[in-house]
N, C-alpha and C positions, 0 to 999 in steps of 0.2 A: 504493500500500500504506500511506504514512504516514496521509493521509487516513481510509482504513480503518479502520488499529489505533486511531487517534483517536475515530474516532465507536462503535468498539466498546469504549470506555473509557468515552466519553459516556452510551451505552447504559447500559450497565452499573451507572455512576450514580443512573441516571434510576431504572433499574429498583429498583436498590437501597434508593433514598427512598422509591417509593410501594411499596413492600412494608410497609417499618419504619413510613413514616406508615400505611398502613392497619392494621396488625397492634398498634403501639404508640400512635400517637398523639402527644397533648402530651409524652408522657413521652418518647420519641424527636424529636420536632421540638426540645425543650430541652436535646437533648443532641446532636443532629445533627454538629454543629462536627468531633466525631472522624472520624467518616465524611469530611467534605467535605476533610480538613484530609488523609485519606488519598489520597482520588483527588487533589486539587492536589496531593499527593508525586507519585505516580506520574505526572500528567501531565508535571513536572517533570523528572523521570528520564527521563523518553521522548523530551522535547524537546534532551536533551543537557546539563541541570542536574547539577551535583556533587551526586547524593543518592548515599547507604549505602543501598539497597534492606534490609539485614537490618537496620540500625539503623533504620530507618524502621520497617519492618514492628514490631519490638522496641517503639521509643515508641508506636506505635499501640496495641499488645495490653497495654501498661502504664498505659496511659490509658482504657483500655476496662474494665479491671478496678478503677482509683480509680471511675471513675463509676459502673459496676454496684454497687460494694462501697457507694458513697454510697446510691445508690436503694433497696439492697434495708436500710439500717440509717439512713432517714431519721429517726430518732427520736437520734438522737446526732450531735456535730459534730465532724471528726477533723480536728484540724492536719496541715495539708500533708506536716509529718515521719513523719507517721505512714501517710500513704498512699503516699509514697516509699516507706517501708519494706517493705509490702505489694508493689509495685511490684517493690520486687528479688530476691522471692523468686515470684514468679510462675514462674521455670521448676522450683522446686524442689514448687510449690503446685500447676502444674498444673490450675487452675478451668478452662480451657478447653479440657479434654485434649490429644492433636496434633493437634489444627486448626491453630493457630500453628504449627509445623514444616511439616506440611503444605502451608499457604498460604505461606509463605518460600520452600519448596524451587519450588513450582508457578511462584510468581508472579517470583522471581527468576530463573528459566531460560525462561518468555514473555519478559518484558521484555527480559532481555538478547538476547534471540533478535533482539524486533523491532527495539529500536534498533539492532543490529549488524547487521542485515539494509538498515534504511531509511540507517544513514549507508555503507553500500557500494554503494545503488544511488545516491547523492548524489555518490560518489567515482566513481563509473562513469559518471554522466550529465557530471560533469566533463573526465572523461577523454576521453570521444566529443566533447564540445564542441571541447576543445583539438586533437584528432586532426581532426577535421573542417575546420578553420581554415587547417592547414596544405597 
C-alpha cells in the first residue's frame, strides 16, 4: 500500500505539471517551484516528516496568491511587506473561494488516513516478525 499511495502522489504530480505546462506554459514553468515545493511537503508528511499538513497547505495558498497577484500587476514592483500583507488577509479576501478549505479538509483526512494506515501495517508486520521468532 505505501508503494501505492506513493506512486499515486507521483502521478498526481506528473499529471499536474503537464496540464499547467500545456495550459500555461513559460508563465507556469517560472513559477513551478510552488507546486513542487507542495508535493515534496506532502511526500514529507507521508514519509513520517514533522509537517502541519494545514500550515503547509496555508503557506502554499499564501504563496500562490503573492505570485498570481505579481503576474497579473507585472507592470508594478511590490516589496515583500506588502505581499505578506496581502498574504494574511487571504482568508478574509477569499480570491480562491473554498477551494482552500476544501483541499485542507480533503487532503488532511487522505493523508492522515494513509500514513496511519501504512505505519500500523509496519507495526503489524513487526509484530508477526517478533511473534514468529518465538
Amino acid at each position: 500500500f505505501a508503494e501505492f499511495f506513493r506512486e499515486l502522489l507521483e502521478n498526481a504530480e506528473k499529471s499536474l505539471n503537464d496540464m499547467f505546462v500545456r495550459t500555461y506554459g513559460q508563465l507556469y514553468i517560472k513559477n513551478s517551484e510552488v507546486f513542487q515545493d507542495l508535493f515534496t511537503e506532502l511526500k514529507r508528511y507521508y514519509t513520517g516528516g514533522n509537517v502541519n499538513l494545514e500550515d503547509m497547505l496555508n503557506d502554499f495558498w499564501a504563496r500562490l496568491l503573492e505570485r498570481i497577484f505579481q503576474l497579473v500587476n507585472p507592470q508594478f514592483q511590490f516589496p515583500d511587506e506588502y505581499l505578506e500583507c496581502i498574504s494574511k488577509y487571504t482568508d478574509q479576501l477569499k480570491p480562491f473561494g473554498d477551494v482552500p478549505r476544501k483541499m485542507k479538509v480533503q487532503v488532511t483526512r487522505a493523508f492522515i488516513a494513509a500514513r496511519t494506515f501504512v505505519q500500523g501495517l509496519t507495526v503489524g508486520r513487526e509484530v508477526a516478525n517478533r511473534v514468529s521468532k518465538v
